[in-house]
C-alpha positions as CSV (number, residue, x, y, z in Angstrom):
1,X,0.0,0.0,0.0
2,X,3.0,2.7,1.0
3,X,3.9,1.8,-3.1
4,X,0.8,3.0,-4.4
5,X,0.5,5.8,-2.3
6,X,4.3,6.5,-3.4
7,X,3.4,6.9,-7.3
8,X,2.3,10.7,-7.1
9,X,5.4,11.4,-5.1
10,X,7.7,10.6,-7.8
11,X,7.7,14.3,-9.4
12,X,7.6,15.9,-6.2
13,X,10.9,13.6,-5.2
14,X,12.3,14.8,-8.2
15,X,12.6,11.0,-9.5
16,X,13.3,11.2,-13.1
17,X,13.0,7.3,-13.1
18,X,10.7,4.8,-11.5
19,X,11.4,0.8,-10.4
20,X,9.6,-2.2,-9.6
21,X,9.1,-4.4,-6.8
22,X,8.4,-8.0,-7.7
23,X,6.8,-10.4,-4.9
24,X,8.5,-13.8,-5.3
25,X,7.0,-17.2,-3.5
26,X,5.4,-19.9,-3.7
27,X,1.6,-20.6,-5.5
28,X,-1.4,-19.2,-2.7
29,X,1.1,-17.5,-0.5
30,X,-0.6,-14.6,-1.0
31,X,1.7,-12.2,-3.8
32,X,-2.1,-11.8,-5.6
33,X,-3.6,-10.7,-2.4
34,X,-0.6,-8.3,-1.9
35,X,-1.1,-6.5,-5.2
36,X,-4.8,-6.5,-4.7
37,X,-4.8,-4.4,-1.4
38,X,-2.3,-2.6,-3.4
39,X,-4.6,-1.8,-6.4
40,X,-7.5,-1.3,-4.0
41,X,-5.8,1.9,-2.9
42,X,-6.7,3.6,-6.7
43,X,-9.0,0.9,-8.2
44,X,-11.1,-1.6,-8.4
45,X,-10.9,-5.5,-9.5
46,X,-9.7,-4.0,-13.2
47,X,-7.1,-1.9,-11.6
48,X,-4.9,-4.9,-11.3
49,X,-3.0,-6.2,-14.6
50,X,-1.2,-9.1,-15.5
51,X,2.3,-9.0,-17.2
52,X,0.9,-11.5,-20.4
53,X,0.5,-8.5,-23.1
54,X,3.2,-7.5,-25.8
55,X,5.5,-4.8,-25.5
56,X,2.8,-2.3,-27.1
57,X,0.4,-3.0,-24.4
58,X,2.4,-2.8,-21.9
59,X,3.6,1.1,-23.0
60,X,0.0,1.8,-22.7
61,X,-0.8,0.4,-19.5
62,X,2.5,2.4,-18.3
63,X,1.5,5.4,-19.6
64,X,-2.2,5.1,-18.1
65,X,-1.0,4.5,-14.8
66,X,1.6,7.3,-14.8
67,X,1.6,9.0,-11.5
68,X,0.6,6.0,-10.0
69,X,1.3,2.2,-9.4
70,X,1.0,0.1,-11.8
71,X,0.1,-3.9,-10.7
72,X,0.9,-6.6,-12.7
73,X,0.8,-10.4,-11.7
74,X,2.1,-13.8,-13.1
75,X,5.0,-13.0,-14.4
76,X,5.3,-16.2,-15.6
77,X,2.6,-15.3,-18.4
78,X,5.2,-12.9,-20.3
79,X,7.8,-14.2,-22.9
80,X,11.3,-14.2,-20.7
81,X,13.1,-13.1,-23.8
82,X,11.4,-9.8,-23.2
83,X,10.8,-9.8,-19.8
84,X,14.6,-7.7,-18.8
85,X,13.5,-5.2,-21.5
86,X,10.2,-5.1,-20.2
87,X,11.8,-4.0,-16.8
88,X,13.8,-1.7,-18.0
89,X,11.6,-0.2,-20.2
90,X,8.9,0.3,-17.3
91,X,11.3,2.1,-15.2
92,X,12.9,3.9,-17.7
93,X,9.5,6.0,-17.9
94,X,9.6,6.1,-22.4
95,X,8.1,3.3,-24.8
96,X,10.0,2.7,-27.9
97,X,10.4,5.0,-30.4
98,X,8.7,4.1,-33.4
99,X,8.7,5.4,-37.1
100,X,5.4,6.4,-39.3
101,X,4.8,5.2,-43.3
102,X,7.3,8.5,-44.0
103,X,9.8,7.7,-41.6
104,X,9.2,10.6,-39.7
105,X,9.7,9.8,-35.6
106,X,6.1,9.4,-33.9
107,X,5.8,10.7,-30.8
108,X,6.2,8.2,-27.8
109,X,4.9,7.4,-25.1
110,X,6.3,8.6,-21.2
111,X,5.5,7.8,-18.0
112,X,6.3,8.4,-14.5
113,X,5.5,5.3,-12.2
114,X,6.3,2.6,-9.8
115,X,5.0,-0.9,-10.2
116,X,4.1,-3.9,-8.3
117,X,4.9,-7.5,-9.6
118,X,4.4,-10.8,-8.6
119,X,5.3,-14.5,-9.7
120,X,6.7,-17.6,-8.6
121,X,9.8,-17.1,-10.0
122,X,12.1,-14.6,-9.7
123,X,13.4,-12.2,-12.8
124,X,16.9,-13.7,-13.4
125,X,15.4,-17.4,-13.1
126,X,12.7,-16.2,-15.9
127,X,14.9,-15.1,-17.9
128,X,17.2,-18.1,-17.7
129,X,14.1,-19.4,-19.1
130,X,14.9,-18.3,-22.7
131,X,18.7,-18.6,-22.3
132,X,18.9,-14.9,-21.4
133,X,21.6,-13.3,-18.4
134,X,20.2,-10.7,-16.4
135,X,22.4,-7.0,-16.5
136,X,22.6,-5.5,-12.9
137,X,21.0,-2.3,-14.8
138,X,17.5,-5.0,-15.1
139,X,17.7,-6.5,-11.4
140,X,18.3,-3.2,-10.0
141,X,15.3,-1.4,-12.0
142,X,13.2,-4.6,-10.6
143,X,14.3,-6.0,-7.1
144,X,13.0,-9.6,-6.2
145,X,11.7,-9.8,-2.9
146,X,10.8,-12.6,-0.8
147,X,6.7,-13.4,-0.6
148,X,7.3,-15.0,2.3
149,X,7.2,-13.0,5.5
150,X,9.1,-15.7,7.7
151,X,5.9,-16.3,9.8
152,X,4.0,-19.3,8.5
153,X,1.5,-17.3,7.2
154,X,2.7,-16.6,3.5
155,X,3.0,-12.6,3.1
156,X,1.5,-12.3,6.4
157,X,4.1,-12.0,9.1
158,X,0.4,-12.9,11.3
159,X,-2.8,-13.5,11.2
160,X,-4.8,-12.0,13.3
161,X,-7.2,-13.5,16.1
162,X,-10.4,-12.7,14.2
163,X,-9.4,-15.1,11.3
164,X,-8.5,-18.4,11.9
165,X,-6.0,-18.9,9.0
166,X,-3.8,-16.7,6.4
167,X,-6.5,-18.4,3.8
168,X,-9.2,-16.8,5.5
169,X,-7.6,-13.1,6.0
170,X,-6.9,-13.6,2.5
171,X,-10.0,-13.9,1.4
172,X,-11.1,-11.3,3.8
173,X,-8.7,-8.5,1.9
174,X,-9.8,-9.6,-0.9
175,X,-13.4,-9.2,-1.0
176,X,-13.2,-6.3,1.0
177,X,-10.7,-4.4,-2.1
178,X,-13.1,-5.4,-4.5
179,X,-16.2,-3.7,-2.2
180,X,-14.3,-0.5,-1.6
181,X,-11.7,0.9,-3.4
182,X,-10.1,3.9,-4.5
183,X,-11.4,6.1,-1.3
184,X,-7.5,6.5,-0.1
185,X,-6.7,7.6,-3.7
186,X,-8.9,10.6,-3.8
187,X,-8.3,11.2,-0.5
188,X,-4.3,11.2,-1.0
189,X,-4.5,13.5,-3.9
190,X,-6.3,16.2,-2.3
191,X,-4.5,15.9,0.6
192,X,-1.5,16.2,-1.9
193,X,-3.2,19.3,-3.4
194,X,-3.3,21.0,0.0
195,X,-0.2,20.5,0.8
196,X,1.1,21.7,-3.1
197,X,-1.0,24.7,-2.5
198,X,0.7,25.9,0.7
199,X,4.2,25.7,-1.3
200,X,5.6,23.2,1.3
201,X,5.5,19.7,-0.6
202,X,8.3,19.6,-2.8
203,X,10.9,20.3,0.0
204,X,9.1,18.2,2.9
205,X,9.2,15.3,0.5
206,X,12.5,15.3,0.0
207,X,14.0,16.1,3.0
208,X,11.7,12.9,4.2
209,X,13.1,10.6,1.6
210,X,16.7,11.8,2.8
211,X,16.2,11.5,6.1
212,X,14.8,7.8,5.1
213,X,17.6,6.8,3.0
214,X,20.3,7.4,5.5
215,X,18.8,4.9,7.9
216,X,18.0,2.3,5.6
217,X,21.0,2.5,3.6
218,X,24.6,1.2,4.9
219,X,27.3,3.8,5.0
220,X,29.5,1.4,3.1
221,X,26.9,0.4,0.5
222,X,27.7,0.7,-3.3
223,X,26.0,3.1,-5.8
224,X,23.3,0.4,-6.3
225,X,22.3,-0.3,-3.6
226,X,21.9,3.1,-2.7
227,X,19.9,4.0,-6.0
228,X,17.4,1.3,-4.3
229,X,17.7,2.1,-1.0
230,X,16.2,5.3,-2.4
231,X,13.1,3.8,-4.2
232,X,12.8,2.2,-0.6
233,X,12.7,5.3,1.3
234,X,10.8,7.2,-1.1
235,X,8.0,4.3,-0.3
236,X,8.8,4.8,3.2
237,X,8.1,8.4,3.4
238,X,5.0,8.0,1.5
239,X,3.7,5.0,4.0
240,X,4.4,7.5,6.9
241,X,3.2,10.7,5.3
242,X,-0.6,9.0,4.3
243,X,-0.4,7.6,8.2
244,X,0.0,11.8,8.9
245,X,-2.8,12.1,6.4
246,X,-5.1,9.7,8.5
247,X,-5.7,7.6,5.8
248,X,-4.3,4.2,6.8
249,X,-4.5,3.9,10.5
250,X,-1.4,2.4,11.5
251,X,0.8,3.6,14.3
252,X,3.7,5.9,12.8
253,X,6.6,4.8,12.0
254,X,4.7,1.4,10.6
255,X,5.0,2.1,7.4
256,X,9.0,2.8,7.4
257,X,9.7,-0.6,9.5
258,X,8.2,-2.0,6.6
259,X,10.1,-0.8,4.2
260,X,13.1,-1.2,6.5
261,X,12.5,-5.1,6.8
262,X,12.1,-5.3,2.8
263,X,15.2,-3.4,1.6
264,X,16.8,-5.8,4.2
265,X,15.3,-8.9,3.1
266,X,16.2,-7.8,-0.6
267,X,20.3,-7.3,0.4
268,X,20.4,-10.1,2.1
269,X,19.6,-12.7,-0.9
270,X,20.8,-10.5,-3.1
271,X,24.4,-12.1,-4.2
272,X,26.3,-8.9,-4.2
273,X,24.8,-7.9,-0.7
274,X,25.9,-4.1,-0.6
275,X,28.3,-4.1,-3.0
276,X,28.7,-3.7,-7.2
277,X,26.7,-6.5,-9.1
278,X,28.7,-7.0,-11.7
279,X,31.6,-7.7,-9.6
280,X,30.4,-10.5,-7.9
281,X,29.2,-11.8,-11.3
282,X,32.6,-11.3,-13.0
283,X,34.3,-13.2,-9.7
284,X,31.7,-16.1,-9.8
285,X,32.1,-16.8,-13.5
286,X,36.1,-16.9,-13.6
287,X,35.5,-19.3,-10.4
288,X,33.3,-21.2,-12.6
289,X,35.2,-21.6,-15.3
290,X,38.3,-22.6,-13.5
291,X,36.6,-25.3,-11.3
292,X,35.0,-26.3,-14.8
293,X,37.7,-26.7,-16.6
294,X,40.9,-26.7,-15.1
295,X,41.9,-30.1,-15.7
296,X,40.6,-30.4,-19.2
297,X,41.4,-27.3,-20.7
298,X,45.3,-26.5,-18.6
299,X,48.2,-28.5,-19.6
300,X,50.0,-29.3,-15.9
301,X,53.0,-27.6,-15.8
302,X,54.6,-30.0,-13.5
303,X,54.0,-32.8,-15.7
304,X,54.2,-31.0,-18.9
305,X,57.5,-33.8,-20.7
306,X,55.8,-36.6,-19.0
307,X,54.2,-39.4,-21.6
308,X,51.9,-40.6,-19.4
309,X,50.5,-37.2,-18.4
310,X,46.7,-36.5,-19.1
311,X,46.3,-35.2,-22.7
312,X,44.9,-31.7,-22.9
313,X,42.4,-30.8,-25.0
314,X,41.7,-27.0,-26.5
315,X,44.1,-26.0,-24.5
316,X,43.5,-22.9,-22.8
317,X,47.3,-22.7,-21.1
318,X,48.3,-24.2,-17.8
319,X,48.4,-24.5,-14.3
320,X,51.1,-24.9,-11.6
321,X,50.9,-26.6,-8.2
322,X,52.1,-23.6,-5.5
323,X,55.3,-23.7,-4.4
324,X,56.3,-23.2,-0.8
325,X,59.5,-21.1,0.2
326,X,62.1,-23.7,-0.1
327,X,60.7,-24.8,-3.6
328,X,58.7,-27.3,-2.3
329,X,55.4,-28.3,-4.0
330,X,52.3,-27.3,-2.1
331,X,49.2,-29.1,-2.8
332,X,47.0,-26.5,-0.8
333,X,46.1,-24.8,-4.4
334,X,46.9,-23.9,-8.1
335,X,47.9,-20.7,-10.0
336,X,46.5,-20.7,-13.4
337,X,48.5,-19.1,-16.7
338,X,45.6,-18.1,-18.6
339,X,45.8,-17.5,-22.7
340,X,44.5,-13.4,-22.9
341,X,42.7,-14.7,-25.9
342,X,40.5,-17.7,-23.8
343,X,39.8,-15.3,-20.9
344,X,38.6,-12.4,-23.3
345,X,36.0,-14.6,-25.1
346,X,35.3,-17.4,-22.7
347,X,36.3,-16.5,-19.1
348,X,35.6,-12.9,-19.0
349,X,32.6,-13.2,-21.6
350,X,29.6,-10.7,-21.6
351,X,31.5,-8.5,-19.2
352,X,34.7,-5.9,-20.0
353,X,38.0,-7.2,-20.4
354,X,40.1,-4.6,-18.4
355,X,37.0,-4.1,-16.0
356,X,37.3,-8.2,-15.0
357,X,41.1,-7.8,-14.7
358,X,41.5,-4.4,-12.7
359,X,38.5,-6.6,-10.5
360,X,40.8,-9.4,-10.1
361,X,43.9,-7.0,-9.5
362,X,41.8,-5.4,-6.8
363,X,41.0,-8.2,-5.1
364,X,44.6,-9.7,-5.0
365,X,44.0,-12.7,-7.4
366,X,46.4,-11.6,-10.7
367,X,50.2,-11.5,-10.1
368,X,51.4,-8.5,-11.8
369,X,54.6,-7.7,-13.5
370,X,54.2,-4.0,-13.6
371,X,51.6,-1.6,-12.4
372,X,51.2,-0.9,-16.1
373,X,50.0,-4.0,-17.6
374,X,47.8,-7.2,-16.6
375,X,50.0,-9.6,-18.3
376,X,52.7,-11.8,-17.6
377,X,55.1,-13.6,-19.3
378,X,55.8,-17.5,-18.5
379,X,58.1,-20.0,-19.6
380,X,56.0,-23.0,-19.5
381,X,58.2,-26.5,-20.7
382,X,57.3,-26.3,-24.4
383,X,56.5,-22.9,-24.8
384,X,59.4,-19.7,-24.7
385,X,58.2,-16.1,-23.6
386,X,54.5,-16.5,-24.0
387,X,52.3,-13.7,-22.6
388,X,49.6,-15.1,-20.2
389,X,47.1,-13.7,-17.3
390,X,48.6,-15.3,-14.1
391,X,46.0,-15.9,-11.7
392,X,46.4,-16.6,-8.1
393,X,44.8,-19.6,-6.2
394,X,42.8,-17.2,-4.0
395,X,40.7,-16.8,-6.8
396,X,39.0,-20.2,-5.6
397,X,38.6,-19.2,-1.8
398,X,37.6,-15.7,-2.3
399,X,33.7,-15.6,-0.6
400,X,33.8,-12.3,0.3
401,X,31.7,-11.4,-3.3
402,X,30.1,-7.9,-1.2
């Protein structure tokens, strides 16, 4: 409910971009419910969409809710090759632009909205779907967030002593958004206008969204994060300034705990936890593809003139048991002499080159020649001068992805 009321706070937060929410559980743990009571704040039954229309129809649901909150269920029912472009496109607040019979540029359609999702399966397992990666850019613009409020009780984190299960308050919500609805709405908006009229909305929203965002967002906490923890506190202050508004009846500061417990619940299944996205991603994928295919794709170096050695197929360059001090091997780990050419289109692939090696310099795992360049050159048996990334074993134990 603090989302919908958030919509018409967007301008006055001077948002130039919206984002999504998306409610992910299990069947009948109440997400439909949740986007319901949601919809119930501006509409009726109609008020809430689903997300199985084309990309046309969904510009024109976006641009019909502008200023408001836009609910849409099932994710499941759109395509998942369009469903990251659907997300971005939603929050970007502008359809596509499109071309008449001259060729002339037709005018396109903008928006200014948040929206509400819901689906059993999160965006990046969608996706996967279709054989499509999620970019941070389309996770970010849409956060997943647990259905299930911990409590037994699906969304619920209780249920009340006037209804005997979760089912039954369910149903309860739900008839009673489909009996009255959109009440709050009017309501909010001349409330809104009052407040607009006196010259003193603008700045109070703002300095309420601040004030929000510095205690729901870690000190230490990347630009991401933050750009969410902002969408967060900007539902936040909404929850808390309708509760002012006498329009939801709950005790103040209700409306911020929730969004205080949600931002929280979203860092802490989100891989990256406060930190970049992509690097996590970059890390996990080189870890990936060495514990993939270390042993069929890097010669051993240590075994590199013996016949009876493992042949290596494709051979992507080598790796070297760690030696200890006195030139002893160590078996505790391997350092791996990677072709630049394998990690550029297999390793690294889908993310930057010199972004996944300054990463991997930055986090201790590349042995560098000079503070100039990323390469290396090795003297495999074999093989004279070759040129090679040279890539620690701590690549393997690194956890610390936030």
């Amino acid at each position: 409910m603090s989302v919908a009321f958030a919509g018409p706070l967007l301008a006055w937060a001077g948002a130039t971009d919206g984002g999504g929410f998306h409610l992910v559980g299990d069947s009948s743990c109440g997400k439909t419910t949740a986007l319901r009571v949601a919809a119930s704040v501006w509409g009726g039954r109609d008020f809430l969409q689903r997300w199985r229309a084309t990309d046309n129809a969904l510009e024109g649901l976006a641009a019909a809710h502008s200023d408001l909150v836009l609910c849409l269920d099932e994710l499941a029912q759109l395509d998942p090759k369009v469903a990251g472009e659907s997300a971005y496109m939603l929050s970007n607040s502008a359809g596509k632009v499109r071309a008449t019979r001259t060729g002339a540029a037709r005018p396109r359609l903008t928006w200014r909205l948040l929206f509400l999702s819901a689906g059993e399966v999160g965006l990046a397992e969608h996706m996967s779907e279709a054989g499509r990666r999620t970019r941070a850019g389309q996770e970010l613009r849409m956060v997943d967030l647990p259905a299930d409020a911990g409590g037994g009780a699906g969304v619920f984190d209780h249920v009340p002593t006037a209804f005997e299960t979760a089912g039954g308050m369910a149903q309860h919500l739900t008839r009673a958004s489909e009996r009255t609805f959109g009440t709050a709405g009017r309501a909010w908006l001349l409330h809104l206008v009052d407040r607009a009229a006196s010259g003193d909305l603008a700045g109070s929203v703002r300095e309420r969204v601040e004030a929000a965002a510095c205690e729901l967002v870690p000190e230490a906490a990347s630009g991401q994060v933050q750009r969410v923890g902002r969408r967060f506190a900007l539902v936040a202050a909404a929850g808390e300034m309708a509760t002012e508004a006498g329009l939801t009846g709950w005790p103040a500061g209700t409306a911020a705990a929730a969004a205080r417990r949600c931002f929280n619940a979203w860092i802490e299944a989100r891989p990256a936890g406060i930190g970049v996205a992509e690097d996590t991603a970059i890390l996990r994928q080189v870890r990936t593809w060495l514990m993939v295919n270390a042993e069929g794709r890097l010669k051993n170096w240590d075994r590199a003139d013996d016949d009876h050695a493992r042949d290596v197929g494709l051979r992507a360059g080598w790796r070297r048991a760690v030696r200890g001090e006195a030139g002893q091997l160590e078996t505790s780990g391997w350092e791996y002499f990677i072709s630049p050419d394998v990690f550029r289109t297999e390793i690294c692939r889908g993310y930057g080159e010199r972004a996944a090696l300054r990463l991997l310099a930055a986090r201790g795992h590349l042995h560098r020649e000079s503070a100039g360049q990323y390469t290396c050159r090795a003297r495999p048996p074999g093989a004279h001068g070759v040129q090679v990334y040279r890539i620690k074993p701590s690549i393997l134990t690194d956890a610390d992805d936030d």
